[in-house]
N, CA, C and O atoms as CSV, one atom per row, in Angstrom:
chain,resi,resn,atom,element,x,y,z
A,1,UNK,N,N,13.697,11.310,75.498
A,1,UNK,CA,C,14.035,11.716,74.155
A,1,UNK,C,C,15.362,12.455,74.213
A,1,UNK,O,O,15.685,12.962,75.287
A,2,UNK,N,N,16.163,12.564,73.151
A,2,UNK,CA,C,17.611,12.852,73.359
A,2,UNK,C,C,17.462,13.779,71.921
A,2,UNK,O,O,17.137,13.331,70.821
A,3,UNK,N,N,17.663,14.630,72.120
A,3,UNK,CA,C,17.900,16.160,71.263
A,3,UNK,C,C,19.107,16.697,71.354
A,3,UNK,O,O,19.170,17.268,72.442
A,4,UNK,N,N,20.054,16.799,70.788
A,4,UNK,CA,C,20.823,18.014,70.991
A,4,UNK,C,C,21.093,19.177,70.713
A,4,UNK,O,O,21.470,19.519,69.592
A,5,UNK,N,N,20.941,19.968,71.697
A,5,UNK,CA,C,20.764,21.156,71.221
A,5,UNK,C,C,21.773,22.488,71.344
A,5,UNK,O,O,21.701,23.708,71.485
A,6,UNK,N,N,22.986,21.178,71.163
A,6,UNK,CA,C,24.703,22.192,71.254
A,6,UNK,C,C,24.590,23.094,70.040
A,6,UNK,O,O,24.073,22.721,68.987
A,7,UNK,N,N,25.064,24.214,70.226
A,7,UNK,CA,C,25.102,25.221,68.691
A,7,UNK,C,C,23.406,25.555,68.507
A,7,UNK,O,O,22.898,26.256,67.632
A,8,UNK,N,N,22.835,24.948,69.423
A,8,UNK,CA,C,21.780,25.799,69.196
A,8,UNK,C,C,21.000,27.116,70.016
A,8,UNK,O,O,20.835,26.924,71.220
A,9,UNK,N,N,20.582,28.239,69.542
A,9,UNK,CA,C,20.270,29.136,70.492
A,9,UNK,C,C,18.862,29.404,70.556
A,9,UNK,O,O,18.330,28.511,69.897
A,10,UNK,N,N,18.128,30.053,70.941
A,10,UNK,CA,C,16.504,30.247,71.124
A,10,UNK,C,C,16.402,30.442,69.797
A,10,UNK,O,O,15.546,31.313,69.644
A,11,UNK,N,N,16.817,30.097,68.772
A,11,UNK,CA,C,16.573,30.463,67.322
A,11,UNK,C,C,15.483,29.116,66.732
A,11,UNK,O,O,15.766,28.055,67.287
A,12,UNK,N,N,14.811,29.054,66.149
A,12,UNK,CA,C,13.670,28.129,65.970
A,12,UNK,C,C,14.202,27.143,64.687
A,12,UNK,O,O,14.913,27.452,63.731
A,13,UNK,N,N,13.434,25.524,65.120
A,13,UNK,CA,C,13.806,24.689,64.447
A,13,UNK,C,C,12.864,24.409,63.360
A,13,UNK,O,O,11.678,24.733,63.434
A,14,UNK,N,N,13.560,23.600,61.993
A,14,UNK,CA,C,12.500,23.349,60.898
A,14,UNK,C,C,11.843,21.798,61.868
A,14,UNK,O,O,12.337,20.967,62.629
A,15,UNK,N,N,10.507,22.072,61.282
A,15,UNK,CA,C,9.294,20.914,61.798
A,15,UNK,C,C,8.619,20.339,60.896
A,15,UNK,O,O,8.375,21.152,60.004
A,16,UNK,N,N,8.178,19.294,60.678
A,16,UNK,CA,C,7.372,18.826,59.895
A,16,UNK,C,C,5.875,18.497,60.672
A,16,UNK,O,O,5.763,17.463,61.330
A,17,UNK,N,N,4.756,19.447,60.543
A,17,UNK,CA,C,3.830,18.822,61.075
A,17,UNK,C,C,3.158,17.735,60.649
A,17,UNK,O,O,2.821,17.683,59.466
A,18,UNK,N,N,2.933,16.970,61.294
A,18,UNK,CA,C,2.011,15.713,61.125
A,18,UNK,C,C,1.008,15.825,60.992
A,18,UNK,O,O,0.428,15.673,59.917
A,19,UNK,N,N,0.480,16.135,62.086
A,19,UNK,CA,C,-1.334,16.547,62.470
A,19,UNK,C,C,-1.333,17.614,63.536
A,19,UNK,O,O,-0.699,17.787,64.577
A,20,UNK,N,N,-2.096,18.139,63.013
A,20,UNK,CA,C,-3.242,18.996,64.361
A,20,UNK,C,C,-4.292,18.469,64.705
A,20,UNK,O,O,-5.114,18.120,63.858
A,21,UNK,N,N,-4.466,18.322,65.824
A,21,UNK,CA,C,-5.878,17.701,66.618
A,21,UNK,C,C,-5.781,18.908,68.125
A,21,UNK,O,O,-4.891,19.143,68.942
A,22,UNK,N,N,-7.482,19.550,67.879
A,22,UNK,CA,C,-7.106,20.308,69.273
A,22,UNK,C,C,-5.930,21.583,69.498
A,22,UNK,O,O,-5.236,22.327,68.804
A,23,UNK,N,N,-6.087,21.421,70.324
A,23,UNK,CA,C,-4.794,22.226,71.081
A,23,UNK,C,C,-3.314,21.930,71.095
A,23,UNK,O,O,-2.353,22.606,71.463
A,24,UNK,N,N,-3.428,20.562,70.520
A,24,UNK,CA,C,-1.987,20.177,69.740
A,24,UNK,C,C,-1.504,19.453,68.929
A,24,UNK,O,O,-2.278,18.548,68.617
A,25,UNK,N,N,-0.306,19.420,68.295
A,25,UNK,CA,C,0.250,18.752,67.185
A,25,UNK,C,C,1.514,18.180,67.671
A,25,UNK,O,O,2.202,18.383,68.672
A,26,UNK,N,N,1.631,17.195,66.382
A,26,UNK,CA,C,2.274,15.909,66.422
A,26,UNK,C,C,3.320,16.810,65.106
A,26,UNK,O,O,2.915,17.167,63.999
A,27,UNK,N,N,4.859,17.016,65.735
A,27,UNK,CA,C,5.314,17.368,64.810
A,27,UNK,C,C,6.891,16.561,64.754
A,27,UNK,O,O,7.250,16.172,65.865
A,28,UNK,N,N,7.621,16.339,63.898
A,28,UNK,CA,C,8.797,15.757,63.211
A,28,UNK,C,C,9.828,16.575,62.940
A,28,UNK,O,O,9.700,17.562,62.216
A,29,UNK,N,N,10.858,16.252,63.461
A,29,UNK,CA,C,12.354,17.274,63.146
A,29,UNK,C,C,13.227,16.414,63.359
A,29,UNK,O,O,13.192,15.637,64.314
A,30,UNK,N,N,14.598,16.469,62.026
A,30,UNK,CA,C,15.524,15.528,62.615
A,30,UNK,C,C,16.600,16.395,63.242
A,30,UNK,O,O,16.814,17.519,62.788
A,31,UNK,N,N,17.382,15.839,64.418
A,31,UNK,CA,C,18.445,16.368,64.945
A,31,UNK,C,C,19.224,15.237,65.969
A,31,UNK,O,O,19.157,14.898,67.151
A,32,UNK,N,N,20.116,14.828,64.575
A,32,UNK,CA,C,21.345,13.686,65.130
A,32,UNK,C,C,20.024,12.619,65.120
A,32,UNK,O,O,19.692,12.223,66.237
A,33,UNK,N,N,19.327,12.171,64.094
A,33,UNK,CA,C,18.344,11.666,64.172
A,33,UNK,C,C,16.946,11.891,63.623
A,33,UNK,O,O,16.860,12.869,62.881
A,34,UNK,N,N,16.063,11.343,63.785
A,34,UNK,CA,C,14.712,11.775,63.881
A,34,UNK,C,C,13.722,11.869,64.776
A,34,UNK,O,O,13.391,10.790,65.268
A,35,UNK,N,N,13.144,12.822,65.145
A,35,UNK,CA,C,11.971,12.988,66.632
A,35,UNK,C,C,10.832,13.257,65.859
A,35,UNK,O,O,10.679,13.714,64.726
A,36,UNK,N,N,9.764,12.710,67.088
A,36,UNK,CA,C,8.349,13.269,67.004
A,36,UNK,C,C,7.964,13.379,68.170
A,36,UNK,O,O,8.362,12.523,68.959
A,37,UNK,N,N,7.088,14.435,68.654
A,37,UNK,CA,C,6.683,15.131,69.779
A,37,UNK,C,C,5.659,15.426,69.664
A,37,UNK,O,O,5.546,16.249,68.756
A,38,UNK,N,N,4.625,15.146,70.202
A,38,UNK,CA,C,3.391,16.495,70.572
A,38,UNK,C,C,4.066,17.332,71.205
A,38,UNK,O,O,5.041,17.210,71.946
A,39,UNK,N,N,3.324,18.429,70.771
A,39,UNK,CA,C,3.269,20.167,71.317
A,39,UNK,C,C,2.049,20.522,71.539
A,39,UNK,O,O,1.020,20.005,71.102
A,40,UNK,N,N,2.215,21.701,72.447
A,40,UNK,CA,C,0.860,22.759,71.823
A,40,UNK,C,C,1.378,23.258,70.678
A,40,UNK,O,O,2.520,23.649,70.439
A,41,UNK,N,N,-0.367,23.158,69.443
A,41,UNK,CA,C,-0.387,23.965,68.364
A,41,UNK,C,C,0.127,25.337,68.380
A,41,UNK,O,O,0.803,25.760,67.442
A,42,UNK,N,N,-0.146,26.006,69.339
A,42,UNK,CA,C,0.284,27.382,69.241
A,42,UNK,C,C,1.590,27.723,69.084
A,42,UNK,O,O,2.141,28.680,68.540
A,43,UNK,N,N,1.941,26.867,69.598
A,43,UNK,CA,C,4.194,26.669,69.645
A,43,UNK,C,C,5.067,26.361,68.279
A,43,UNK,O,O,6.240,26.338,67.906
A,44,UNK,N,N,3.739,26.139,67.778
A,44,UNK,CA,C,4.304,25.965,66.168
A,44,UNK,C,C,4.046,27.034,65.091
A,44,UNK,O,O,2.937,27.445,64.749
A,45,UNK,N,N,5.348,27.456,64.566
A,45,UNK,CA,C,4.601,28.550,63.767
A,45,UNK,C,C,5.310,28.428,62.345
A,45,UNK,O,O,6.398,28.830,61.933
A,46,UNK,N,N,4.171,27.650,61.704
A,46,UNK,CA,C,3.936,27.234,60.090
A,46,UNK,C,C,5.203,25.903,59.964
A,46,UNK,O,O,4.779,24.781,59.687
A,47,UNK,N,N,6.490,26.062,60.144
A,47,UNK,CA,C,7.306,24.912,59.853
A,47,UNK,C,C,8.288,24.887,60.842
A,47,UNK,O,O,9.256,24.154,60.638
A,48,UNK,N,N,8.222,25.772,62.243
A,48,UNK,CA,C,9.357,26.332,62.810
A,48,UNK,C,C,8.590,26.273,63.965
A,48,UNK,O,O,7.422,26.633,64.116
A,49,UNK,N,N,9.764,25.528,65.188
A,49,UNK,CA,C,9.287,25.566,66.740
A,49,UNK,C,C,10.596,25.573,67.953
A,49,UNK,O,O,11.470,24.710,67.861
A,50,UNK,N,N,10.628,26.214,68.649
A,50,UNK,CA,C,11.535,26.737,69.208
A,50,UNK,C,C,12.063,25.434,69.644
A,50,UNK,O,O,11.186,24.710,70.114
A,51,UNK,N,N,13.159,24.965,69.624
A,51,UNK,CA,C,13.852,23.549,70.603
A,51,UNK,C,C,13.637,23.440,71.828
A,51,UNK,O,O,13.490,22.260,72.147
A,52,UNK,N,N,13.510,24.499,73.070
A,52,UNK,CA,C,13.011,24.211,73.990
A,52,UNK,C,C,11.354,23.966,73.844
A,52,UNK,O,O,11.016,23.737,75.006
A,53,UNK,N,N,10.541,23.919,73.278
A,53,UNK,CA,C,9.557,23.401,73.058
A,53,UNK,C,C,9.379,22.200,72.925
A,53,UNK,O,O,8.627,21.479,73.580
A,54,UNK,N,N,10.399,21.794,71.647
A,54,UNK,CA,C,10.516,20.357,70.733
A,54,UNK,C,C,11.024,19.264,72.125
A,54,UNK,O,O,10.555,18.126,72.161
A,55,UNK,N,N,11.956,19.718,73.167
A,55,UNK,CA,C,12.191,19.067,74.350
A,55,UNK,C,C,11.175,19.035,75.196
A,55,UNK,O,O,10.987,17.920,75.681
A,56,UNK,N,N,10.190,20.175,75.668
A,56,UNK,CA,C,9.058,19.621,76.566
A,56,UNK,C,C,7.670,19.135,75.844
A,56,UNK,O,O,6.513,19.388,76.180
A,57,UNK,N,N,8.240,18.224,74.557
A,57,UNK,CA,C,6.943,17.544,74.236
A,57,UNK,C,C,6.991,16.010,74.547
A,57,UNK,O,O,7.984,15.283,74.568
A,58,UNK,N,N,5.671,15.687,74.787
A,58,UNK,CA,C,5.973,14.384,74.796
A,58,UNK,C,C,5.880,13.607,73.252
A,58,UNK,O,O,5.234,13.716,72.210
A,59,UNK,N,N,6.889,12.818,73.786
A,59,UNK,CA,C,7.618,11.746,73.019
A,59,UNK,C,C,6.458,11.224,72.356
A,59,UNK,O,O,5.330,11.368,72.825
A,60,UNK,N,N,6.756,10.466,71.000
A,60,UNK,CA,C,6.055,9.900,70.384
A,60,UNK,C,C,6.656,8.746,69.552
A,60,UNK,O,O,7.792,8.822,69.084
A,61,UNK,N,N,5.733,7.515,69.359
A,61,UNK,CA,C,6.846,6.357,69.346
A,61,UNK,C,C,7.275,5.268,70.153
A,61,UNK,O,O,6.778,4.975,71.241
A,62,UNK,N,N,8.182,4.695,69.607
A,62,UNK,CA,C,8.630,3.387,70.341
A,62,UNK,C,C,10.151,3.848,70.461
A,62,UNK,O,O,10.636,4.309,69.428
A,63,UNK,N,N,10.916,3.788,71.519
A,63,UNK,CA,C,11.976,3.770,71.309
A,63,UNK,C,C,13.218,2.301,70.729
A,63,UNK,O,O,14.147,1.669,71.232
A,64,UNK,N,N,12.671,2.334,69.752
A,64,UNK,CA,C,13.283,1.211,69.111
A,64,UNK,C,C,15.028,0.407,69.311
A,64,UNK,O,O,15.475,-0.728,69.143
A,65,UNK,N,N,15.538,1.601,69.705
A,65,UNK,CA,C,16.934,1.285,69.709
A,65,UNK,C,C,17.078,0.512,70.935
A,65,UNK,O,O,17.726,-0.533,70.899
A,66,UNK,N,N,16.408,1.018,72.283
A,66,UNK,CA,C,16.250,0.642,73.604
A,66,UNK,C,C,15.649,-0.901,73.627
A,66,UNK,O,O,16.058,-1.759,74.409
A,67,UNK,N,N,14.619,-1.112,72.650
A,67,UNK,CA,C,13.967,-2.032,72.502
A,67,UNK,C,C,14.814,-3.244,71.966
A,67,UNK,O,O,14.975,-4.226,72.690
A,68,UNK,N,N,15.469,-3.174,70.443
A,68,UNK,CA,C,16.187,-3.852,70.242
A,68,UNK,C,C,17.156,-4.227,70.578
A,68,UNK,O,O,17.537,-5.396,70.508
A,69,UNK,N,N,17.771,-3.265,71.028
A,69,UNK,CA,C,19.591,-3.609,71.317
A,69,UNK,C,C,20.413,-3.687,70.135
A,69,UNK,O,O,19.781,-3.275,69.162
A,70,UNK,N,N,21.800,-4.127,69.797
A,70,UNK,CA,C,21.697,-4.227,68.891
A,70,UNK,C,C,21.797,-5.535,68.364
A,70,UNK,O,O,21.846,-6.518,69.104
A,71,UNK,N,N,21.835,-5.618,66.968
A,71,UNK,CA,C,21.087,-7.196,66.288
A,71,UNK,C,C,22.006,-7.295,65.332
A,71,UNK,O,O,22.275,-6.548,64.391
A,72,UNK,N,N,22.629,-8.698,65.823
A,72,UNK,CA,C,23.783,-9.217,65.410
A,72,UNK,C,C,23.413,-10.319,64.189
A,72,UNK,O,O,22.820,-11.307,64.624
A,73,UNK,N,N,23.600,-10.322,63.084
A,73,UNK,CA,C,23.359,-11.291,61.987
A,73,UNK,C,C,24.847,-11.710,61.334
A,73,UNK,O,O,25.362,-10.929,60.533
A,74,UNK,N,N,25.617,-13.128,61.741
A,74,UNK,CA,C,26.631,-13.016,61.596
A,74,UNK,C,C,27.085,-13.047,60.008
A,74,UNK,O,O,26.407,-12.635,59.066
A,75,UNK,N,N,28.220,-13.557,59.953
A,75,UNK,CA,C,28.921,-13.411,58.307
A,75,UNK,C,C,28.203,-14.837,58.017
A,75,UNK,O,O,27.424,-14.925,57.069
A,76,UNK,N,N,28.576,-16.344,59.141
A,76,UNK,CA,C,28.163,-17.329,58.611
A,76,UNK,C,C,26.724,-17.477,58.612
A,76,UNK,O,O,26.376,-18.495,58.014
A,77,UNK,N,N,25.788,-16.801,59.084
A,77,UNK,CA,C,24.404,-16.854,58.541
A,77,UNK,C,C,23.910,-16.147,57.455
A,77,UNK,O,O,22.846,-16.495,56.944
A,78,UNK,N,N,24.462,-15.318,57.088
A,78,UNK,CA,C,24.668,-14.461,55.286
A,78,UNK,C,C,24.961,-15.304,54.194
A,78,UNK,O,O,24.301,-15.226,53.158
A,79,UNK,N,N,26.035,-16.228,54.349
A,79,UNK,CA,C,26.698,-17.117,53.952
A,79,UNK,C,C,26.017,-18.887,53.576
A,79,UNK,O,O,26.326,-19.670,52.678
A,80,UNK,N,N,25.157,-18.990,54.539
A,80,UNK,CA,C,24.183,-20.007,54.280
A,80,UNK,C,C,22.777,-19.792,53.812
A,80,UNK,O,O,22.073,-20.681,53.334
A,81,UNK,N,N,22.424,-18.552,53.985
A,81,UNK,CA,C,21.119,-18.343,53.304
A,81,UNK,C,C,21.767,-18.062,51.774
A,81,UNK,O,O,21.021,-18.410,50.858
A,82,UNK,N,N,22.894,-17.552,51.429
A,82,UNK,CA,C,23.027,-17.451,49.766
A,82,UNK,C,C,23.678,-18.449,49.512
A,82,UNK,O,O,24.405,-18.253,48.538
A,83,UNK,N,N,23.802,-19.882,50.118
A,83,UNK,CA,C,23.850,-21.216,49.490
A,83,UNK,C,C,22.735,-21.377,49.103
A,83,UNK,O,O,22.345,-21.164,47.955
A,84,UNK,N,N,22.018,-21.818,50.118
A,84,UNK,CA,C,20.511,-22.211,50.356
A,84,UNK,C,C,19.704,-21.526,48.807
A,84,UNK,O,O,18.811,-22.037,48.132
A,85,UNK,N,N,20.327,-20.392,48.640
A,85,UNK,CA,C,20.016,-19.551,47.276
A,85,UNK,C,C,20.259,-20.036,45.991
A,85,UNK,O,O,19.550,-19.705,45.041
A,86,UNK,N,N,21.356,-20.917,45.872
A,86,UNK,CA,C,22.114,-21.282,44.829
A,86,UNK,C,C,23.145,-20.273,44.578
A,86,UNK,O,O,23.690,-20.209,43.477
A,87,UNK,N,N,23.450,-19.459,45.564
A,87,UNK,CA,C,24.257,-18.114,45.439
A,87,UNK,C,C,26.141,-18.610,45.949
A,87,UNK,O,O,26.672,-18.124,46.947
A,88,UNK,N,N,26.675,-19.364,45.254
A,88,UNK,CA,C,27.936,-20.007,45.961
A,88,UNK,C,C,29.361,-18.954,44.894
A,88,UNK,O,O,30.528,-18.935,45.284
A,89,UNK,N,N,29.000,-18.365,43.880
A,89,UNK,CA,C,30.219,-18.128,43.171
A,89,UNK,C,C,30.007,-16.872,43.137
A,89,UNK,O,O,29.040,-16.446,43.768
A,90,UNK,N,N,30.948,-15.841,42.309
A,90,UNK,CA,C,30.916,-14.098,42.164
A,90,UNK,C,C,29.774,-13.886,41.091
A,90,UNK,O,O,28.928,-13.024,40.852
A,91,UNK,N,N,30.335,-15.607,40.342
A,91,UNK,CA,C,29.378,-15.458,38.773
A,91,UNK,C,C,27.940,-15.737,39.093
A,91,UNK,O,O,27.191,-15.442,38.162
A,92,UNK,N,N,27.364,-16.215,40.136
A,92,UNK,CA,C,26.331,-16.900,40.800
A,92,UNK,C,C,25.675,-15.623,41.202
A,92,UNK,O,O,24.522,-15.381,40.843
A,93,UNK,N,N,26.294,-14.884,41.858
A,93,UNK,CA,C,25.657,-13.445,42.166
A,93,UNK,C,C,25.355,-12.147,41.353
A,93,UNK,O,O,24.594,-11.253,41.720
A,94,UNK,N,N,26.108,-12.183,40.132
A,94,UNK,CA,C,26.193,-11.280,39.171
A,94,UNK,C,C,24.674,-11.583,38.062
A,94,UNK,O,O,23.895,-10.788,37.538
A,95,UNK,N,N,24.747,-13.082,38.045
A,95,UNK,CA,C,23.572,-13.394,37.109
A,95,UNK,C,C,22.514,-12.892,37.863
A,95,UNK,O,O,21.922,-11.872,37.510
A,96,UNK,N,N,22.127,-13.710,39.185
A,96,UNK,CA,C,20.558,-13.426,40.163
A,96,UNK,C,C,20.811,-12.667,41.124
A,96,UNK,O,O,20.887,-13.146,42.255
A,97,UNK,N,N,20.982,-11.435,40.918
A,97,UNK,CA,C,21.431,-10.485,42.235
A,97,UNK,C,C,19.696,-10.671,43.159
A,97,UNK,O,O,19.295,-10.764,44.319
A,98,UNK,N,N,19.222,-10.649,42.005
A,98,UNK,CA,C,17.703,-10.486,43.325
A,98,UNK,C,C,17.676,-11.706,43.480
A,98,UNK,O,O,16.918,-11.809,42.515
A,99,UNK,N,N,17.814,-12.862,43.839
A,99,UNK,CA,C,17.992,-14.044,44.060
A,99,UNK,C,C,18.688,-14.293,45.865
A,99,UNK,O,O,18.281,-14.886,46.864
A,100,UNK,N,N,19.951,-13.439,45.511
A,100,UNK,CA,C,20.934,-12.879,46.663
A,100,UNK,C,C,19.846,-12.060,47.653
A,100,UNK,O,O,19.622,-12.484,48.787
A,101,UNK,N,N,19.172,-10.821,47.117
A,101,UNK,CA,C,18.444,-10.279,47.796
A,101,UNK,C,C,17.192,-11.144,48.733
A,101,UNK,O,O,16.795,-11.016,49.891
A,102,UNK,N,N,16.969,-11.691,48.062
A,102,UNK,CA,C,16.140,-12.639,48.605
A,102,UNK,C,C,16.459,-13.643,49.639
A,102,UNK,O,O,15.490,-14.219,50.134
A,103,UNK,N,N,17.655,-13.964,50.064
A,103,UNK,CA,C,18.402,-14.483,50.700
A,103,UNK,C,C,18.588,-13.851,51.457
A,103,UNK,O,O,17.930,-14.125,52.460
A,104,UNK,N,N,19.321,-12.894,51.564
A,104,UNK,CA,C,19.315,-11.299,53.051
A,104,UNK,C,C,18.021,-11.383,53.479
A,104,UNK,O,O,17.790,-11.516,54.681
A,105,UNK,N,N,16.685,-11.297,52.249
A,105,UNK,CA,C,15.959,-10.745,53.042
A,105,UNK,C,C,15.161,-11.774,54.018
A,105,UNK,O,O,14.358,-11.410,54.877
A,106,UNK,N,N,15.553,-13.243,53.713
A,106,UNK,CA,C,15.232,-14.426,54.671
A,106,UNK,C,C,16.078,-13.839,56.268
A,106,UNK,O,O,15.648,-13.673,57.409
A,107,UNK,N,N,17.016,-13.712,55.832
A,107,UNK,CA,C,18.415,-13.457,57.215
A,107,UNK,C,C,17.629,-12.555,58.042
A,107,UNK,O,O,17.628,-12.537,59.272
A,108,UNK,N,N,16.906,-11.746,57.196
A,108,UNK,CA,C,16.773,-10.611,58.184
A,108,UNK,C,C,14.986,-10.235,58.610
A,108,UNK,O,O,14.447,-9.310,59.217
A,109,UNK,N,N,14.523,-11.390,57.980
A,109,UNK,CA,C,13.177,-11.708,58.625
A,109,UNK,C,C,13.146,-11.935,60.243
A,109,UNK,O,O,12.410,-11.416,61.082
A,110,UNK,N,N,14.546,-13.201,60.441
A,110,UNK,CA,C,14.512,-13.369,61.848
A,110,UNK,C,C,14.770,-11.981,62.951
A,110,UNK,O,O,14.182,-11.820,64.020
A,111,UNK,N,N,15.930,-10.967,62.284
A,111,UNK,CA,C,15.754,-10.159,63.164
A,111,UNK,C,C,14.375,-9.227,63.312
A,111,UNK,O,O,14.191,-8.609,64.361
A,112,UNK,N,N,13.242,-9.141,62.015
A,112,UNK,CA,C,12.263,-8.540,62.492
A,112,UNK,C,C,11.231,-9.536,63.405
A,112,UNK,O,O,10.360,-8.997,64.087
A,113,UNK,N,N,11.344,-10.742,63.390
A,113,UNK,CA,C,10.723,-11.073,64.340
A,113,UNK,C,C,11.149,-11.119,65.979
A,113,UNK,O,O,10.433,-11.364,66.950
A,114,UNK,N,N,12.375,-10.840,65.923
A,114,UNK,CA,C,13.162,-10.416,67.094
A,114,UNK,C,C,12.995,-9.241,67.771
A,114,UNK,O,O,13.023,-9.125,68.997
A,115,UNK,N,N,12.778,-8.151,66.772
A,115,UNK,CA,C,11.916,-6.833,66.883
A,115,UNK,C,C,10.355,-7.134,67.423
A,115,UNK,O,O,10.005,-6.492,68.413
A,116,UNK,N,N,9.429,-8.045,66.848
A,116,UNK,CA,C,8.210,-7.484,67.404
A,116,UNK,C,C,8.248,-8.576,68.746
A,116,UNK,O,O,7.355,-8.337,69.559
A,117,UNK,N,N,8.977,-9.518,69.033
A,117,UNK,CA,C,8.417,-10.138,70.445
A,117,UNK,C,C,9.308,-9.499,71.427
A,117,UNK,O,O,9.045,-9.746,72.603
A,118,UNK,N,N,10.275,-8.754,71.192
A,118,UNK,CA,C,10.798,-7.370,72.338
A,118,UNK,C,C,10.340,-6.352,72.439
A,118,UNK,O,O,10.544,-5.629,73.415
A,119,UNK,N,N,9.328,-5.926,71.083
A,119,UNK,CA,C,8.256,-5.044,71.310
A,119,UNK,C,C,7.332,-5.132,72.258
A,119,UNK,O,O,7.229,-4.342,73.197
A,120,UNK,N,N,6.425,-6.363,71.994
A,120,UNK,CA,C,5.791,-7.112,72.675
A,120,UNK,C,C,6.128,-7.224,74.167
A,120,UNK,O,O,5.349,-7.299,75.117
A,121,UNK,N,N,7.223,-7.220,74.157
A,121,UNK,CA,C,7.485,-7.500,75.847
A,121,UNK,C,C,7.790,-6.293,76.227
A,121,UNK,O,O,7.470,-6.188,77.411
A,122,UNK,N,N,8.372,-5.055,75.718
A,122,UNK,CA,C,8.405,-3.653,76.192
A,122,UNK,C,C,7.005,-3.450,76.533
A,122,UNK,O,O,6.744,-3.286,77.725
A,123,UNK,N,N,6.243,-3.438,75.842
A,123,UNK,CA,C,5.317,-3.217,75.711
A,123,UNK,C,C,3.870,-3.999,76.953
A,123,UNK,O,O,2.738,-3.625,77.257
A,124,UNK,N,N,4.374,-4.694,77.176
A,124,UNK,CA,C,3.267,-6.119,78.298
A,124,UNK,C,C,3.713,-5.298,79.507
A,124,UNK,O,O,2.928,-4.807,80.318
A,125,UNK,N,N,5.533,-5.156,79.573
A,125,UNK,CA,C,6.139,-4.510,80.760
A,125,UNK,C,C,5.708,-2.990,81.454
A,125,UNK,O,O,5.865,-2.673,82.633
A,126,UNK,N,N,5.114,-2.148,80.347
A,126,UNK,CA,C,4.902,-0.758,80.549
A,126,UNK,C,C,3.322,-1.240,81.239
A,126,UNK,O,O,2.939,-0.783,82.316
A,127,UNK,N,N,2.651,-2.053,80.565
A,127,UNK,CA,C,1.346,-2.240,80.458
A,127,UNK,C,C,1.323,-2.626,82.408
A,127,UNK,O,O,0.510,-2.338,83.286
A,128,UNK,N,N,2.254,-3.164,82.419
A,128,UNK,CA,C,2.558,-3.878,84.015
A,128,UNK,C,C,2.521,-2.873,85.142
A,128,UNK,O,O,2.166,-2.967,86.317
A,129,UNK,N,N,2.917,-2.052,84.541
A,129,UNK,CA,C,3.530,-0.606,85.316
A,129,UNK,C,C,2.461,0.488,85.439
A,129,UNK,O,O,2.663,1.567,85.997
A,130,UNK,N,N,1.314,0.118,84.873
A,130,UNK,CA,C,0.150,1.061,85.215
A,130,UNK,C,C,0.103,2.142,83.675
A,130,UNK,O,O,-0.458,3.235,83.748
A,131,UNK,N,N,0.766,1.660,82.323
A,131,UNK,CA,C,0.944,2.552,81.402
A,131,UNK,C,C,0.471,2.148,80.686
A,131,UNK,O,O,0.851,0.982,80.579
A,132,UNK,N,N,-0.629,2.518,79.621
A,132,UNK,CA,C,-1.362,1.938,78.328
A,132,UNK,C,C,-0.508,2.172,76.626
A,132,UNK,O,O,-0.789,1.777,75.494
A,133,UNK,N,N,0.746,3.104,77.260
A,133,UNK,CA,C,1.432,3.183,75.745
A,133,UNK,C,C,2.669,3.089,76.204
A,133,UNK,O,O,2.915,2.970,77.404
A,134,UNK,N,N,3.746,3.143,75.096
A,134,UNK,CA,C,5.067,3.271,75.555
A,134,UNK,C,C,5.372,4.597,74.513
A,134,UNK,O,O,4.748,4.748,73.462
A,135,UNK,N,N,6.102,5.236,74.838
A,135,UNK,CA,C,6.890,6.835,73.987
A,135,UNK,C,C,5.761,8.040,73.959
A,135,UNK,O,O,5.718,8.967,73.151
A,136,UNK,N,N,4.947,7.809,74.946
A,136,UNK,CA,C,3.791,9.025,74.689
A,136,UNK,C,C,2.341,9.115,74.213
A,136,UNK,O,O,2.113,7.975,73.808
A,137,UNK,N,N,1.581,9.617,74.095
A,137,UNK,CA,C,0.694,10.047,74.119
A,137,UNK,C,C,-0.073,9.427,72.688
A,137,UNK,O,O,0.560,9.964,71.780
A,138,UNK,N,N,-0.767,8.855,72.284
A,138,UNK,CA,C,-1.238,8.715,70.754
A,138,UNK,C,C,-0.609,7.629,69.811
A,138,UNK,O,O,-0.958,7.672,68.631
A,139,UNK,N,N,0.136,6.816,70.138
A,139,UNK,CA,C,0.733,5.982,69.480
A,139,UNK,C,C,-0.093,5.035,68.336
A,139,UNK,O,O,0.164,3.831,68.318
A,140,UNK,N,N,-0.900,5.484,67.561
A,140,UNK,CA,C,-1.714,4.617,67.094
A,140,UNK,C,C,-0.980,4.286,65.761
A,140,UNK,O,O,-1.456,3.459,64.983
């Protein structure tokens, strides 16, 4: 997990708790981002948890960015799904904008299925490695 915690001093961070279960919680803070961590409950106090805390929790999640890489959808595949649309002129797009939308959102079906079979394989790979989750503890 990647936190930064330049400009920051033992001074405590805003948290969003998730849940308490037990002896610990699942809590949310963004910084240069968004995290979730288990903690111990006790480390949390009401909306505020010290950053060296928020760093020795475990991770929670998929690390998605690692997973995907990044995902290239070019100009000419934008370009043929809003034919395919009837989407060819400025005036063509102005009348059926959700028409257009509907067209992206074909384009970009393929990259979510690109997302779950690299999930899938992060995921088979950890499983390989003697690990039943990937990002921590509770992933349900």
């Amino acid at each position: 997990m990647h936190v930064n915690l330049i400009g920051y001093k033992e001074t405590e961070m805003q948290v969003r708790v998730i849940r308490r279960k037990g002896h610990a919680a699942l809590v949310e803070w963004e910084d240069e981002g968004y995290h979730r961590a288990h903690v111990p409950a006790h480390v949390v106090d009401g909306d505020q948890c010290e950053p060296t805390e928020l760093l020795m929790g475990i991770p929670y999640g998929l690390p998605w960015a690692e997973i995907m890489g990044d995902l290239v959808i070019s100009g000419k595949e934008i370009e043929q799904a809003l034919r395919r649309s009837g989407i060819w002129t400025l005036e063509d797009l102005r009348k059926d904008p959700t028409k257009a939308a509907g067209a992206l959102m074909a384009v970009y079906r393929q990259g979510v299925q690109t997302l779950i079979q690299r999930a899938n394989k992060a995921h088979t790979q950890t499983e390989t490695e003697g690990s039943e989750e990937i990002g921590g503890i509770g992933n349900e």
